[in-house]
C-alpha positions as CSV (number, residue, x, y, z in Angstrom):
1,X,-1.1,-10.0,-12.9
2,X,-4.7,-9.9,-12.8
3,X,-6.7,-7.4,-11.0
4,X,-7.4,-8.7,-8.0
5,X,-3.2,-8.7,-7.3
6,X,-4.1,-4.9,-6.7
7,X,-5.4,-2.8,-4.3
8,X,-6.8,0.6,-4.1
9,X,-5.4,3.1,-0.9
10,X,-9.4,3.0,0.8
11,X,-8.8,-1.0,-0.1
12,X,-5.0,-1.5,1.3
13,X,-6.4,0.6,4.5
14,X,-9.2,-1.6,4.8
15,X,-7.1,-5.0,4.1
16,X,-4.1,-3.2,6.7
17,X,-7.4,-2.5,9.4
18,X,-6.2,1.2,9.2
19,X,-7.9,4.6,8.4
20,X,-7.1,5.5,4.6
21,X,-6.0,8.9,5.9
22,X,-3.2,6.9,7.5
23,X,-2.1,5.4,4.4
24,X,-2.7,8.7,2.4
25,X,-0.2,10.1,5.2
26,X,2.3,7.7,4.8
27,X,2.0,8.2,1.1
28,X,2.3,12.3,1.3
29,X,5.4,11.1,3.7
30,X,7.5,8.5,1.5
31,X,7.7,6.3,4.5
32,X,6.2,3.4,2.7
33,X,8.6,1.0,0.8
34,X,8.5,2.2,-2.6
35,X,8.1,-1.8,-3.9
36,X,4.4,-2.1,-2.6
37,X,2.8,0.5,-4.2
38,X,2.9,2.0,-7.9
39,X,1.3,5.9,-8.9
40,X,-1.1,5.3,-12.0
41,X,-1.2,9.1,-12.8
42,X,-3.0,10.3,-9.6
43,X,-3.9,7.2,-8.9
44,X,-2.1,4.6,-6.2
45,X,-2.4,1.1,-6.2
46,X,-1.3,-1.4,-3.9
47,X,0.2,-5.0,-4.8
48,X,-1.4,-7.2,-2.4
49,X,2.2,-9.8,-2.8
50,X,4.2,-6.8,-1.7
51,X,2.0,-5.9,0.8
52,X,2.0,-9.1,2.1
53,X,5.2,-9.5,2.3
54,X,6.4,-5.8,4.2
55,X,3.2,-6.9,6.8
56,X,5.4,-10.5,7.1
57,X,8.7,-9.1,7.7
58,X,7.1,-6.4,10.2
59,X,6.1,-3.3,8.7
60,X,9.4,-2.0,8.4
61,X,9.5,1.5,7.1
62,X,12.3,2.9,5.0
């Protein structure tokens, strides 16, 4: 995988045309499929694939 597979949360907000505070909310809520995102320490990245695929099949959440 290179790096642009990867997405940070203000970049996944920006890509999903949603605030980050939304995204940083669904985070704090584990409502977001656990397969599009990874925790780097702190840190939380997005894999654009993943992403694209939960936006395909509807935004389902768990």
């Amino acid at each position: 995988m290179k790096e642009s597979d990867f997405l940070s949360v203000n970049e996944a907000a920006e890509y999903l045309k949603l605030k980050s505070n939304t995204l940083y909310t669904w985070l704090s809520k584990k409502v977001l499929p656990t397969q599009i995102y990874r925790k780097l320490g702190r840190r939380t990245i997005f894999l654009k694939t993943e992403l694209d695929k939960w936006v395909i099949k509807g935004c389902k959440f768990i």
